[in-house]
C-alpha positions, -999 to 999 in steps of 0.1 A, spaced: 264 532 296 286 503 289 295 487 254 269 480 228 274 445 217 295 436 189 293 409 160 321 393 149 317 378 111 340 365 87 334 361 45 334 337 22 344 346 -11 360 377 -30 347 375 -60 326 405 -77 298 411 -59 315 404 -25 334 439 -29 296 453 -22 296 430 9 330 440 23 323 475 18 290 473 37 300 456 69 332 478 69 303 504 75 283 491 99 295 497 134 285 471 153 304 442 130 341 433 136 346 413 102 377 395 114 389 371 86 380 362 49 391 332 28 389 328 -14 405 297 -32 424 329 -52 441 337 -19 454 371 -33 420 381 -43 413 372 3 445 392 2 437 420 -18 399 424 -3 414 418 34 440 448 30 415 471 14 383 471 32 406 459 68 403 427 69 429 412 98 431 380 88 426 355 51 431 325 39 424 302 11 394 279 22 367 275 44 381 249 68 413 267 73 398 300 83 373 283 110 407 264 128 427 292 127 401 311 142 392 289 170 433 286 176 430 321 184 398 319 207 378 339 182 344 331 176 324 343 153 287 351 156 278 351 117 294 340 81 286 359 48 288 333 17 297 353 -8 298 325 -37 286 312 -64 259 286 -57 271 253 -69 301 259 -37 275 261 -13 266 229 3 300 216 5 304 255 21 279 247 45 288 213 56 319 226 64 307 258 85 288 229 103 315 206 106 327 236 128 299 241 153 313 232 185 340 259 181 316 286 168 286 278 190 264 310 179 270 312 144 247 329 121 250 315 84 241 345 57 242 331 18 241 348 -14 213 336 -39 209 315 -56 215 291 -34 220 260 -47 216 252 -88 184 235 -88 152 240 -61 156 208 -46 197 215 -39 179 247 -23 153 225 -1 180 203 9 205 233 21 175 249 43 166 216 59 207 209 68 209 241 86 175 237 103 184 201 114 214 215 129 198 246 145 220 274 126 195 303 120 201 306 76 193 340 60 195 346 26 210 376 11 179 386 -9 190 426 -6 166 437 -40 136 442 -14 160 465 8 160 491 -26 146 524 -10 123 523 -36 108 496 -25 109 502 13 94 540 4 66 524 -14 54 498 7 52 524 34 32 541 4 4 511 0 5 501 37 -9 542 43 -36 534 18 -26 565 -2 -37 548 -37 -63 522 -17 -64 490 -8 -73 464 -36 -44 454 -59 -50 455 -98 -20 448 -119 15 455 -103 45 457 -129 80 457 -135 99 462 -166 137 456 -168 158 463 -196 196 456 -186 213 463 -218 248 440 -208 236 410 -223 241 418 -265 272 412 -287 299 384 -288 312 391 -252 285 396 -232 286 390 -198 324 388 -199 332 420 -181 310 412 -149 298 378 -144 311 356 -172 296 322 -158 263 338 -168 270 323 -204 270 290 -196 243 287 -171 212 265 -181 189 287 -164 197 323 -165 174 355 -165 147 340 -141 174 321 -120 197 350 -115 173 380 -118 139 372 -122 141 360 -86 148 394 -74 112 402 -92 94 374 -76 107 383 -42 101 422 -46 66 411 -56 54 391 -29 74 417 -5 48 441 -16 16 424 -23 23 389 -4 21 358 -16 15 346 -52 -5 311 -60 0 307 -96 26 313 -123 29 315 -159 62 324 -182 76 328 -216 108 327 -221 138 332 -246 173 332 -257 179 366 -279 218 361 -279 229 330 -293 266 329 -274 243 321 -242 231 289 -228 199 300 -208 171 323 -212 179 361 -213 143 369 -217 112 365 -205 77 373 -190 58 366 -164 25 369 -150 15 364 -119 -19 357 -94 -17 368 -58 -30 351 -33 -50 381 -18 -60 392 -57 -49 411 -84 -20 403 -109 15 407 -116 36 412 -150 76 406 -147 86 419 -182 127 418 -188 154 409 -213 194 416 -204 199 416 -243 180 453 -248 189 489 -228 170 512 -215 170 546 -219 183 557 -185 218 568 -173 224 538 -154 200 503 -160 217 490 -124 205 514 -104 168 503 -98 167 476 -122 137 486 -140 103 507 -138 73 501 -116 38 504 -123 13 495 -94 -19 503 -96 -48 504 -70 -85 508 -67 -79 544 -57 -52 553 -80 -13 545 -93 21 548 -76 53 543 -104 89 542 -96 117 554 -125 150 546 -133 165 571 -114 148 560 -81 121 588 -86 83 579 -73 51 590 -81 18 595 -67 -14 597 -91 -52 598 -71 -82 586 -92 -90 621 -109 -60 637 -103 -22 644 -118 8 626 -112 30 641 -81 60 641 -72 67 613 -38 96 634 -17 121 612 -3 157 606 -7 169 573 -19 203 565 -14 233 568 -46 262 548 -20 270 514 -26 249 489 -50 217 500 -63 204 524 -39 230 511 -12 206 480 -7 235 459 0 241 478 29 204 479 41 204 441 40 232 441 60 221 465 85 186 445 90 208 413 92 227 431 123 196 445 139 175 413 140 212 396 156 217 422 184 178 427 192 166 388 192 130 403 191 126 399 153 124 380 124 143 383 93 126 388 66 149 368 43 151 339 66 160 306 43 130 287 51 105 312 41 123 328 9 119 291 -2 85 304 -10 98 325 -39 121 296 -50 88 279 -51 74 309 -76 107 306 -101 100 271 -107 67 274 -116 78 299 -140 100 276 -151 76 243 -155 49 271 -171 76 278 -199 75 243 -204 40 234 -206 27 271 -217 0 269 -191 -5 284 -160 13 266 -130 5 263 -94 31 280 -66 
């Protein structure tokens, strides 16, 4: 048998959550991640020499020349970034096309600060024929892989009632809050929908499809924030039943770790209830009978039941087999983006908002 194929990628960014990116591609066998690039070149250096990284630099435009000087081409970029740097990001990837002919553009969320930055970064790439994913890797939780496998069996039926998730992150309380992790969380307009609800919103419609109307209340507990860190949400699907999205960063829960599965699912059926718990443990209870134990064996590795990895993994697949979609392809998690700002105009007008 001769050599499976290869990818070669390269990553944009070294920030915090890019050491869960690094550390996933280092795993997956079928990547070569060749080169990475941070304006704080010794934090390229520093995530380059530890995860194996051959090459770094300081911007974008640097490590795309330097790599076509060398005859390397890359089949994919991870933007690893904060989403006000993306479209100048992306226009410079494109600027680069003719030396990178295959590329493969995958993007943190959020994308861009506002929906219509978002609508506008989809339609660039699209105009220029550069398949965009999104890293949406919440959906890739084994939790949530386990259970849709769960509801697609018809184990608890098959007509939704009420799905819902509560979330209690506990970092978001006291004078410093935020600082330790993701300090530009304080001064962002929009904050628990934008940068965690959407996670939610995407989970949702991941398990039950799509959703056609919105509403939200939302809050600011701590005062040292700009943007909401609380809020709830109800949601219509398409195909019927509803869905609550109840979460505040300010509060904790009471498990051993609150970033682990990000909260506790209820979803309940017209033949009985299926619940997921902190520590990744699901449940099955029948109409008329007790609640079991589901066995299965979700993941402690990496980010929140290695999901970053899983993302990754699906990513590579869907490149080296050509014969499927991915499911967080830009254009159609636009859909979800479309759900987040109806949340947003419902907290405004405190009615219910069309998707």
């Amino acid at each position: 048998m001769g050599k499976p194929k290869r990818l070669v990628g390269a990553v944009v960014g070294a920030g915090y959550f890019s050491q869960f990116h690094y550390e996933a591609w280092s795993r997956i066998d079928a990547v070569d991640l060749v080169a990475c690039c941070d304006l704080e070149i010794e934090k390229a250096k520093t995530v380059a020499d530890e995860h194996g990284v051959g090459l770094h630099f300081a911007t974008v435009d640097q490590m795309l020349c330097e790599l076509a000087e060398r005859n390397i081409q890359l089949d994919f970029v991870d933007v690893v970034t904060g989403p006000a740097t993306h479209r100048a990001i992306m226009e410079t990837i494109l600027s680069c096309r003719s030396d990178h002919p295959n590329l493969t553009i995958i993007c943190q969320k959020p994308l861009a600060p506002d929906y219509d930055g978002a609508v506008k970064l989809v339609a660039t790439c699209a105009a220029a024929d550069v398949p965009f994913v999104v890293h949406e890797n919440f959906r890739f939780q084994p939790w949530y892989r386990e259970i849709k496998k769960l509801l697609d069996s018809g184990v608890i039926g098959s007509k939704l009632h009420t799905i819902t998730l509560r979330h209690r992150a506990g970092d978001g309380w006291g004078e410093d809050a935020y600082l330790n992790r993701q300090a530009y969380f304080r001064t962002m307009p929009r904050m628990l929908v934008f940068e965690t609800g959407i996670h939610a919103i995407d989970c949702f419609r991941y398990l039950m499809g799509d959703i056609s109307t919105a509403f939200a209340h939302m809050r600011r507990l701590n005062p040292v924030i700009l943007g909401e860190d609380t809020a709830v949400g109800m949601f219509q699907f398409a195909g019927g039943g509803i869905g609550i999205y109840d979460a505040n960063r300010y509060n904790e829960c009471n498990g051993e770790d609150s970033r682990y599965t990000f909260g506790e699912l209820l979803i309940e059926f017209d033949g009985g209830t299926i619940r997921s718990y902190l520590d990744g443990r699901i449940t099955i209870q029948r109409l008329g009978e007790t609640e079991t134990d589901h066995p299965y064996q979700p993941s402690r590795l990496g980010f929140a039941g290695d999901c970053v990895f899983a993302a990754q993994q699906h990513f590579v697949d869907v490149m080296l087999s050509g014969d499927e979609r991915f499911e967080t392809e830009a254009g159609a998690y636009l859909s979800s983006l479309a759900v987040q700002e109806a949340m947003y105009r419902s907290a405004d007008s405190d009615r219910w908002e069309t998707v």
